[in-house]
N, C-alpha and C positions, 0 to 999 in steps of 0.2 A: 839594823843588822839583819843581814841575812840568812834564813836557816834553809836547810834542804830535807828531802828523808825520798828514799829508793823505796817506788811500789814493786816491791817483791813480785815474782811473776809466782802462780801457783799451778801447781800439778796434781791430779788425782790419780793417788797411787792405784785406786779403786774405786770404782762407783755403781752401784748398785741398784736399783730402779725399784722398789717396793710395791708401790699403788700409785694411781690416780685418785687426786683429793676433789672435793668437792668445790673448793674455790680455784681450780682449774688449773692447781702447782702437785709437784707429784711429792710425795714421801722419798727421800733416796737415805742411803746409809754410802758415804762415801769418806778415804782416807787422805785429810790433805796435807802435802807439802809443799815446802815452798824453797825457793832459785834464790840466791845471794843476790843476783842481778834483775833487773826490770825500766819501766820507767822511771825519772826522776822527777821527782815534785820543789819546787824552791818556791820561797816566797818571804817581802822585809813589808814591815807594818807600811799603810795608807791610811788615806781618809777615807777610802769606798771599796768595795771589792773589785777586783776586776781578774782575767784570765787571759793568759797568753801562751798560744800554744803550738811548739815547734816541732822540731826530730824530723825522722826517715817516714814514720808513718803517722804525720798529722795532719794530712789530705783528708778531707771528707769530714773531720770534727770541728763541731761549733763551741765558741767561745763562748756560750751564751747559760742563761738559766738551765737549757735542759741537758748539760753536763753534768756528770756524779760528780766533780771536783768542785764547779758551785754549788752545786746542789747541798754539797757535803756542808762546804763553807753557810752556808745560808739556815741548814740546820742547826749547826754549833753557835750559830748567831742568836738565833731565837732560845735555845734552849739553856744555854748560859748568860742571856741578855748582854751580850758584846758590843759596842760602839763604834770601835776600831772596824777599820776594814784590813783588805792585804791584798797587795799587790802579785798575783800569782801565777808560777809558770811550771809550764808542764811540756818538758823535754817526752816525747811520745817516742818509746823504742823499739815498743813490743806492738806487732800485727794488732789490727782491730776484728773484734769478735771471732777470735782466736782458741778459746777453751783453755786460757793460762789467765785467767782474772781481769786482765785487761781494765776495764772501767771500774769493777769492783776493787780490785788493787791502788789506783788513783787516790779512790775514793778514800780507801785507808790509809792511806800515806796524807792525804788532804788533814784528815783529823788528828793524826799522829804529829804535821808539823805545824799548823794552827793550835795543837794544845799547847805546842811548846812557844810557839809565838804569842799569841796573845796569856799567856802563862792560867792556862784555865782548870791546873792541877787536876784534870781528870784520869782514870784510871782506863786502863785499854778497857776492861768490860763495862763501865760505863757508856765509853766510844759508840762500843760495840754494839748495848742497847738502843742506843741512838742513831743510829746507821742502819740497824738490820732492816725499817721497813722501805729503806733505798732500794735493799735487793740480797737475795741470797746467801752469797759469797762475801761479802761484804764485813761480816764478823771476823770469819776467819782470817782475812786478809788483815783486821787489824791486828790483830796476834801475831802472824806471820811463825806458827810454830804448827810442828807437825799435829794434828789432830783427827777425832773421829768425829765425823758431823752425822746426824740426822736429822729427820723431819725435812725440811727445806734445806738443812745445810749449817742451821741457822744454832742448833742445840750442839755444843762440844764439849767433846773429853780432850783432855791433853793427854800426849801420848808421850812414853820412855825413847827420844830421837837417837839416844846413843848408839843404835844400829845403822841410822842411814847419815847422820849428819856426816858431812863434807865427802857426800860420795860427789860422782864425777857425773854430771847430766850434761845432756847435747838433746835443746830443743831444735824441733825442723819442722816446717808450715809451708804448705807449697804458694803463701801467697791467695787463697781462696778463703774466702767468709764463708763461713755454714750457719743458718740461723737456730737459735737456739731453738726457739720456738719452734718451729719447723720439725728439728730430731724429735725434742718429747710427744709432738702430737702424733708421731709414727711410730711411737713406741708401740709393742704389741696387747701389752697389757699384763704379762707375765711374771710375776714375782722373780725376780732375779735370786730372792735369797739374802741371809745376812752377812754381814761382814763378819771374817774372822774378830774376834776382840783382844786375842792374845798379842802377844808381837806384832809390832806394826810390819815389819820385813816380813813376818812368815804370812801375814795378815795378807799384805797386799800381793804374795806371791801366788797363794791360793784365791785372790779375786779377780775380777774383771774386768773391765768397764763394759757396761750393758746397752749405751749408746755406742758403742764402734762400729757393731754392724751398721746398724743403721745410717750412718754418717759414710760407712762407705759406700753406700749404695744413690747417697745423695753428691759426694763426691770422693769418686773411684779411686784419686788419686792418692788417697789416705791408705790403701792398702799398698800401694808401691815405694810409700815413705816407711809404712811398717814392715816390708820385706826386706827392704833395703837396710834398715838397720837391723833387723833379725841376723843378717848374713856379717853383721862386723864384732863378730864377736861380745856384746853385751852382755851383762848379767840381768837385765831386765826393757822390756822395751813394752810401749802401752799408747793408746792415745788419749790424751787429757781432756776435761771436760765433756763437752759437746764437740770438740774438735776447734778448727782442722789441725790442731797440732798434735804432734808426739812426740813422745820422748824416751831416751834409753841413759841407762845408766851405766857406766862404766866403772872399771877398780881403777884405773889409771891415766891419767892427761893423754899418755902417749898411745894406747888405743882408739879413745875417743877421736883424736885430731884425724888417727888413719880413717874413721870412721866419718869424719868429715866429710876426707878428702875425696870421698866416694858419692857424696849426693849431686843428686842436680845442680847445677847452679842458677837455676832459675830459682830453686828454693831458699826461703829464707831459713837463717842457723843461727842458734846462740851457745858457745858453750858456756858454763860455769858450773857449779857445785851448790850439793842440797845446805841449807842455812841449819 
């Protein structure tokens, strides 16, 4: 039997830049949400594991060990001593190194449908433990629910979503990779400041993201995707992660599409709504 589960794509409604740590990852305080839509993860029981992997943007990714989605798999293997293998496939949808979870999102979607596959009765923060030292994001993506991360990203509060769930988002990427690595080692050094803690809406209206400059000056065209949706009437517009993507929020399908209809077409768009 075959089961699936959709790597949410994530969005940082805010993110904040704290310090530079000593093992050479920064402190940040940032507020995550997450897209109803993303990649897709499937996979039916095997004798071995293996990785197969398609979409619009699965150019350039290896099938191999040094994928979060085996990698994931490989973990869950040893730590609940599993036998079984799983034959696995990974529809790729969402832009690579992106700033919307991208391989962290996989990852959690990988754990999420192998718990349900191989029936390993684990609890999402179980997962969660077990994944975070893959990487970052990675917790939150197993959750896939609005939160407040600090330290690495890795510590969460769950947040009251009832303000933002099923608003209206329109991601846009013009198709360029920014490396992650690359933004934080430019960071200035400057305490960006705490996150609001109240209201996650009022929270992330009064934040920032404190990698944006930065990221436009590594590629400029981030600011002409953030003007561009500034001008279509949004109630919020931002760039997520490390970039290069952004996103704006809408009250209504029928603004959003006008708001579509206006970008580039060389850029990549997804619409859908916050989970």
């Amino acid at each position: 039997m075959q089961h699936s589960e959709i790597a949410f794509a994530k969005i940082n409604l805010a993110l904040h830049v704290r310090k530079r740590r000593d093992d050479g990852y920064h402190d940040i305080e940032t507020l995550f949400a997450f897209v109803r839509d993303g990649d897709v993860l499937s996979a039916y029981s095997a004798d071995a594991l293996s990785l197969e992997i398609d979409g619009p943007f699965d150019t350039g990714l290896k099938a191999d060990e040094s994928n979060l989605v085996l990698k994931t798999a490989l973990s869950l293997k040893a730590h609940f001593d599993v036998t079984q293998g799983a034959a696995i496939r990974l529809d790729k949808n969402l832009p690579i190194a992106s700033g919307i979870g991208g391989g962290s999102a996989d990852a959690a979607a990988t754990a999420r449908l192998l718990n349900r596959l191989w029936g390993l009765g684990a609890s999402e923060q179980e997962l969660a433990d077990i994944l975070a030292p893959l990487g970052a994001d990675i917790p939150a993506c197993v959750f896939s629910r609005p939160s407040f991360g600090s330290g690495t990203g890795t510590a969460l509060t769950f947040l009251d979503d009832s303000n933002i769930t099923a608003r209206h988002v329109l991601l846009v990427n013009p198709l360029q990779s920014v490396s992650t690595s690359a933004i934080f080692k430019a960071w200035s050094g400057v305490d960006g400041g705490a996150v609001d803690r109240g209201d996650i809406w009022g929270a992330a209206i009064k934040g920032q993201n404190d990698l944006e400059r930065i990221a436009v000056t590594i590629c400029p065209v981030i600011a002409d995707i953030l003007e561009r949706l500034s001008h279509a009437n949004p109630v919020f517009v931002r760039m997520s992660g490390s970039g290069a993507t952004c996103f704006a929020l809408f009250n209504d399908a029928e603004t959003l599409e006008a708001a579509r209809a206006t970008l580039d077409p060389d850029w990549w768009s997804m619409a859908s709504m916050l989970r």
